[in-house]
Backbone as a chain_set.jsonl record, in Angstrom:
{"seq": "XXXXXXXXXXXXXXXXXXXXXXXXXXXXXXXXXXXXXXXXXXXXXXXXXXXXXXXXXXXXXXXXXXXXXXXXXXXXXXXXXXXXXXXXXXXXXX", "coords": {"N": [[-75.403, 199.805, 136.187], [-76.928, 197.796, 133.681], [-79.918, 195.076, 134.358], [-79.643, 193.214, 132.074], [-77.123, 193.009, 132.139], [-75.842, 192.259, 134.288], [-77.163, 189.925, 134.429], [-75.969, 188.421, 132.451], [-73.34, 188.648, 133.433], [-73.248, 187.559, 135.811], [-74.158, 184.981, 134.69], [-72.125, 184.129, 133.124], [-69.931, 183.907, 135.055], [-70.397, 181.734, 136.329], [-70.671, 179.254, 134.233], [-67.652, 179.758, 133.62], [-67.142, 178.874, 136.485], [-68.12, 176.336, 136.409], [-66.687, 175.167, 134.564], [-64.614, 174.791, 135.313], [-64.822, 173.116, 137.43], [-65.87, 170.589, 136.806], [-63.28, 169.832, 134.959], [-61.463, 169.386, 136.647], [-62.168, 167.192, 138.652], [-62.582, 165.976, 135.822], [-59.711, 165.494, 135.581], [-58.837, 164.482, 138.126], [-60.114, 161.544, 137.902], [-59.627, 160.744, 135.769], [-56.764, 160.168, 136.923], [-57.267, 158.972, 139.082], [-58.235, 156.552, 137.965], [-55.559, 155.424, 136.449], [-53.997, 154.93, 138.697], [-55.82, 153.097, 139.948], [-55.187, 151.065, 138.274], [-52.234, 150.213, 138.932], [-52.942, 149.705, 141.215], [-52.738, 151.31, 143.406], [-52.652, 153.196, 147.006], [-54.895, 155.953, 146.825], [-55.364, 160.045, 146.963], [-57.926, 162.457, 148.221], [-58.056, 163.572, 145.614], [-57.437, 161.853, 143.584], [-54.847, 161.279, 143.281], [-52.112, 159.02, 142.939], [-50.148, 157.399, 146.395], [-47.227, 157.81, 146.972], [-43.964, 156.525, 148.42], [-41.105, 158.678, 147.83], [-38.235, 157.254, 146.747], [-36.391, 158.488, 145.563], [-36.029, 160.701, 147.243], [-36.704, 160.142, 149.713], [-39.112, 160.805, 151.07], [-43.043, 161.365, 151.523], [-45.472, 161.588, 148.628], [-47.384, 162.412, 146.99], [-48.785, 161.981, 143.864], [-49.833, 162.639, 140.273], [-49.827, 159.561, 137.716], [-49.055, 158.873, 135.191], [-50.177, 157.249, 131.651], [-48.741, 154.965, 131.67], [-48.559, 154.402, 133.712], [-46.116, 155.804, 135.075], [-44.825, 157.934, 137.88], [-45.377, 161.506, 138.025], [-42.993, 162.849, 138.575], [-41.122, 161.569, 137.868], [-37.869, 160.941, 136.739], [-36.545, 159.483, 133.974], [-33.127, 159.441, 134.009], [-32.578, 159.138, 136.452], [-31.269, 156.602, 138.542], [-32.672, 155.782, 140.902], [-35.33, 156.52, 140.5], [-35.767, 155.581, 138.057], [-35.997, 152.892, 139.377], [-38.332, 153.255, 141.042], [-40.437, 153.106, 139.408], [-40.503, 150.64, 138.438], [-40.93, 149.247, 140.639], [-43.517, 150.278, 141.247], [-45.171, 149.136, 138.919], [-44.481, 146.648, 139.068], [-45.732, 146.277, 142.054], [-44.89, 146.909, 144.5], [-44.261, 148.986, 145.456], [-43.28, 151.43, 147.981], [-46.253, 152.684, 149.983], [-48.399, 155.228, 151.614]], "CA": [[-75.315, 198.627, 135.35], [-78.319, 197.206, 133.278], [-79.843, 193.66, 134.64], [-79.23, 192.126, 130.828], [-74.957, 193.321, 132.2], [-75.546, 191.618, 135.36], [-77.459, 188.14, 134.185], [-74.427, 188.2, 131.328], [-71.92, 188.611, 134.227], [-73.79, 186.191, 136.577], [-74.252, 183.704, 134.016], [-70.553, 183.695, 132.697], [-69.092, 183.068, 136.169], [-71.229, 180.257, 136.812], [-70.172, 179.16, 133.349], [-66.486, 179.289, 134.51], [-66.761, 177.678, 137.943], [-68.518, 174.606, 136.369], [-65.795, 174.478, 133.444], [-63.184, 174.375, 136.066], [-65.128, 172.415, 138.457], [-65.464, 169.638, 135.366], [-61.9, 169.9, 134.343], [-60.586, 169.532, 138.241], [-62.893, 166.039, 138.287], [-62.07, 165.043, 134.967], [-58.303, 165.148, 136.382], [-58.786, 163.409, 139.348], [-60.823, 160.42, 137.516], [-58.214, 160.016, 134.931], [-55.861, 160.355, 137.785], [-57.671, 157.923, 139.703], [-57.911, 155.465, 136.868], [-54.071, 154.953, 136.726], [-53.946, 154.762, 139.991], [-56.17, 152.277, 140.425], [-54.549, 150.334, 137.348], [-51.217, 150.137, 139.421], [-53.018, 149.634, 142.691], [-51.575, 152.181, 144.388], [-54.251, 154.244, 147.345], [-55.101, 157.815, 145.927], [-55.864, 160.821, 147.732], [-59.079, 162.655, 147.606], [-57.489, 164.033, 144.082], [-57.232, 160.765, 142.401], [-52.975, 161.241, 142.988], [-51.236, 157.815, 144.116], [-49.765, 157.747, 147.828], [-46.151, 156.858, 147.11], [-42.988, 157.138, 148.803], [-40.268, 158.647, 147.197], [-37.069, 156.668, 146.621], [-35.157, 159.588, 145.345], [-35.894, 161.78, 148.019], [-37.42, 159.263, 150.774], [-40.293, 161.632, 150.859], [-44.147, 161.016, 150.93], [-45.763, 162.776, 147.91], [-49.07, 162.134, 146.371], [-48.255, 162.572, 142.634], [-50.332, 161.638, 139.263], [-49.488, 158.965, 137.095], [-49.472, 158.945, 133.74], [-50.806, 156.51, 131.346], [-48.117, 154.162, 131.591], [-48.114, 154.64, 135.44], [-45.189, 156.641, 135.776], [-44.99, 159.409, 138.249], [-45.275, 162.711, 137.448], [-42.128, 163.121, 139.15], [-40.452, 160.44, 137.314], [-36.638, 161.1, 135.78], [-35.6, 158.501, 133.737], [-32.106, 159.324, 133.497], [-32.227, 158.739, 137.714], [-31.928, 155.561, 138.844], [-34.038, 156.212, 142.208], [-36.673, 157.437, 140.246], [-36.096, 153.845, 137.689], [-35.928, 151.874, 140.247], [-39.354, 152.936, 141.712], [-40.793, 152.836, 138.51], [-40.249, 148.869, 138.521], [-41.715, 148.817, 142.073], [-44.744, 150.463, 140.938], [-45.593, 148.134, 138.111], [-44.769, 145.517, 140.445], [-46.667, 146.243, 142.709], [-44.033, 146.727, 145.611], [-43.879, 150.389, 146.301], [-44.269, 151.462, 149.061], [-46.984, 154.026, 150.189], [-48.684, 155.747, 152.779]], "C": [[-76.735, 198.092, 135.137], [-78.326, 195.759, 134.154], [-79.403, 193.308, 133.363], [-77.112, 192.021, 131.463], [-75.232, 192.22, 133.335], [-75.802, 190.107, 135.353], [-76.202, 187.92, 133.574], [-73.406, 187.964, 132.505], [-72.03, 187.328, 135.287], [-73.538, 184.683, 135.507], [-72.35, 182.745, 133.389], [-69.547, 183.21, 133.923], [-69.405, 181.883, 136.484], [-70.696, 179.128, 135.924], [-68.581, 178.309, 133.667], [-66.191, 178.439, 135.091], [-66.735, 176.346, 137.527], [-67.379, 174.502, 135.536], [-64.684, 173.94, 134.395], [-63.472, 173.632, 137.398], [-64.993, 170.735, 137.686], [-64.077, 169.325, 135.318], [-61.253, 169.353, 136.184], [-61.481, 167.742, 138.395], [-62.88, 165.287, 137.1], [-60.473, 164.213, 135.122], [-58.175, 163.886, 137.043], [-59.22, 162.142, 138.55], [-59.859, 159.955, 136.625], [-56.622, 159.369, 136.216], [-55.765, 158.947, 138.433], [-57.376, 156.666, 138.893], [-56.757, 154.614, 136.552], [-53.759, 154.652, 137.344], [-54.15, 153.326, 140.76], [-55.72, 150.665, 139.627], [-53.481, 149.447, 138.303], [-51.176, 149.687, 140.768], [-52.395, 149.88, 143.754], [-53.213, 152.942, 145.19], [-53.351, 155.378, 146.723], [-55.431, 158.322, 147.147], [-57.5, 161.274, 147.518], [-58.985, 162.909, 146.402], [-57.176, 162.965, 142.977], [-55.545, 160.08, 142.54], [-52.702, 159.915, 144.075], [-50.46, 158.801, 144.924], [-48.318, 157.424, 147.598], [-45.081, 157.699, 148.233], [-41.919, 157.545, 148.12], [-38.942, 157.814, 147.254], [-35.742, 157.677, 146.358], [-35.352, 160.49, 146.763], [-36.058, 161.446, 149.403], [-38.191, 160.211, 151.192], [-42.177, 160.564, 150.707], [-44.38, 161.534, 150.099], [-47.395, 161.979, 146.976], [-49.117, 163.112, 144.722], [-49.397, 161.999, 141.612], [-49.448, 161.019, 138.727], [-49.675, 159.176, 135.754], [-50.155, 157.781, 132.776], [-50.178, 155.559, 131.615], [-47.48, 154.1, 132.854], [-46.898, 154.412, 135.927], [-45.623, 157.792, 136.575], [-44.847, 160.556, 137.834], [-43.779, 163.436, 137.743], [-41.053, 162.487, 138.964], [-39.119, 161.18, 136.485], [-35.853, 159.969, 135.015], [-34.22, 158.481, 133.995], [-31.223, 159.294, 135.518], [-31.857, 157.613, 137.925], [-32.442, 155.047, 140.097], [-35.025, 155.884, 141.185], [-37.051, 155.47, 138.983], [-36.653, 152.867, 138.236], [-37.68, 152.169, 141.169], [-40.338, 152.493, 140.701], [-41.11, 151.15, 138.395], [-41.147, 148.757, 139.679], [-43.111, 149.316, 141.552], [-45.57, 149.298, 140.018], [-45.3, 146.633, 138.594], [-45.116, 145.127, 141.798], [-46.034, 146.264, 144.255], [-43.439, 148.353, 146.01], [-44.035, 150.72, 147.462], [-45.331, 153.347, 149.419], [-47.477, 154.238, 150.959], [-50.695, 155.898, 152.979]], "O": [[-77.566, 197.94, 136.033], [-77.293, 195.256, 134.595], [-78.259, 192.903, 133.569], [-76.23, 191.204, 131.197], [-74.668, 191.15, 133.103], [-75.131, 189.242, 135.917], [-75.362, 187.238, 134.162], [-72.653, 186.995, 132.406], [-71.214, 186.434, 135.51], [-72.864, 183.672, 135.702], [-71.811, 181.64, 133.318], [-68.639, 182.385, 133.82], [-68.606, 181.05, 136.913], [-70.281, 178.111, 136.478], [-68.301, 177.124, 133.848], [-65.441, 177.495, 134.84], [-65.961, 175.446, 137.855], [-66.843, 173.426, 135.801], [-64.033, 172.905, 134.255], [-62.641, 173.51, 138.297], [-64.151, 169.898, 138.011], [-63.829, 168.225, 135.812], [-60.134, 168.843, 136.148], [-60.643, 167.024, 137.849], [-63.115, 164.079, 137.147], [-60.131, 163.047, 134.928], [-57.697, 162.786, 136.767], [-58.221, 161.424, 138.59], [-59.324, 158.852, 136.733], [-55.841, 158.42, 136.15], [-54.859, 158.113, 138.441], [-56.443, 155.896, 139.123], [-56.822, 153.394, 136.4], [-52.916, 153.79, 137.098], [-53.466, 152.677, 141.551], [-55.839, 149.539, 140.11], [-53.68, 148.247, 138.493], [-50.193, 149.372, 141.438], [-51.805, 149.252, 144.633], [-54.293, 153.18, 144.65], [-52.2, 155.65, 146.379], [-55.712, 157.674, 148.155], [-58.25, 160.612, 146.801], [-59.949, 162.459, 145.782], [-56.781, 163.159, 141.828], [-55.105, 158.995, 142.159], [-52.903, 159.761, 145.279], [-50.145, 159.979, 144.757], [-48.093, 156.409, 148.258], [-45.17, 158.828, 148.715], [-41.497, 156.551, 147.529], [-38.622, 157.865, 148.442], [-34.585, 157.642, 146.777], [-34.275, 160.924, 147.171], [-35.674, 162.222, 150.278], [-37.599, 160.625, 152.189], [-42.418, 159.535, 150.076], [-43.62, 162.502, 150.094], [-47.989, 160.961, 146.621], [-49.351, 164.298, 144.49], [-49.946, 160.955, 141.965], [-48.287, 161.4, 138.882], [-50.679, 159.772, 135.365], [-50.983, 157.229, 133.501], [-50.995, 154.722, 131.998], [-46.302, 153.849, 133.109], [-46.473, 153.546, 136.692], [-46.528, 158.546, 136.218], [-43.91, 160.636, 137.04], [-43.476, 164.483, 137.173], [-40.058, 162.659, 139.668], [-39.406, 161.983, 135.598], [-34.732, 159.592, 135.354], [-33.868, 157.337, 134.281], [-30.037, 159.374, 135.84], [-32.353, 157.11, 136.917], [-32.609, 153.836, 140.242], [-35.484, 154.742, 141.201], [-37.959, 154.641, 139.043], [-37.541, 152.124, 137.816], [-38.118, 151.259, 141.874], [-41.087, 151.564, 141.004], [-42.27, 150.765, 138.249], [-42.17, 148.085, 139.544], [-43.912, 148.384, 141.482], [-46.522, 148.676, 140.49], [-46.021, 145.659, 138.377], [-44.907, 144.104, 142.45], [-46.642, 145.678, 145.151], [-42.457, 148.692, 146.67], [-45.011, 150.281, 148.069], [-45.109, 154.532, 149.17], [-47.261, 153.305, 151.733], [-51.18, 156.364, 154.01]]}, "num_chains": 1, "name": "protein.A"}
C-alpha cells in the first residue's frame, strides 16, 4: 500500500471518529437542555434520571422537546400520568 492510500485511510477514520464524536455530544447537549428545562438530574449522557411509573423501574431516558420521555405512550395512563409529574415538577428520580 502507497503512503498517499494510507494518509487517505488515516485521515478518513479520524474524519469519522470526530463526526461521531460531535454527533454523540450534540445529543447529549440537546438532551441535556430538556432536561435541564424540566429540572430533572441527567446522567453523564444528558438523559433525565426518572422513575418509571409504568414499570416502577429506574431508566435514564431522553426527553424530547416538549419534555416527554422517550419512552412515553400516550395511549397509557402510567406513562400520562408521569408526563404531568414531569412538567410539574414532581417525578420522582434517582
Amino acid at each position: 500500500m502507497t503512503d498517499p492510500d494510507r494518509l487517505s485511510r488515516f485521515l478518513r477514520t479520524k474524519a469519522n471518529a470526530a463526526g461521531r464524536q460531535y454527533e454523540r455530544a450534540r445529543r447529549a447537549y440537546g438532551s441535556a437542555r430538556v432536561s435541564a428545562l424540566a429540572d430533572l438530574p441527567t446522567d453523564e449522557e444528558g438523559q433525565a434520571r426518572i422513575v418509571c411509573r409504568r414499570y416502577a423501574e429506574r431508566r435514564a431516558v431522553p426527553l424530547d422537546d416538549e419534555a416527554r420521555p422517550a419512552c412515553f405512550d400516550p395511549d397509557h395512563p402510567d406513562c400520562r400520568g408521569c408526563l404531568e409529574d414531569v412538567r410539574d415538577g414532581r417525578i420522582e428520580t434517582w
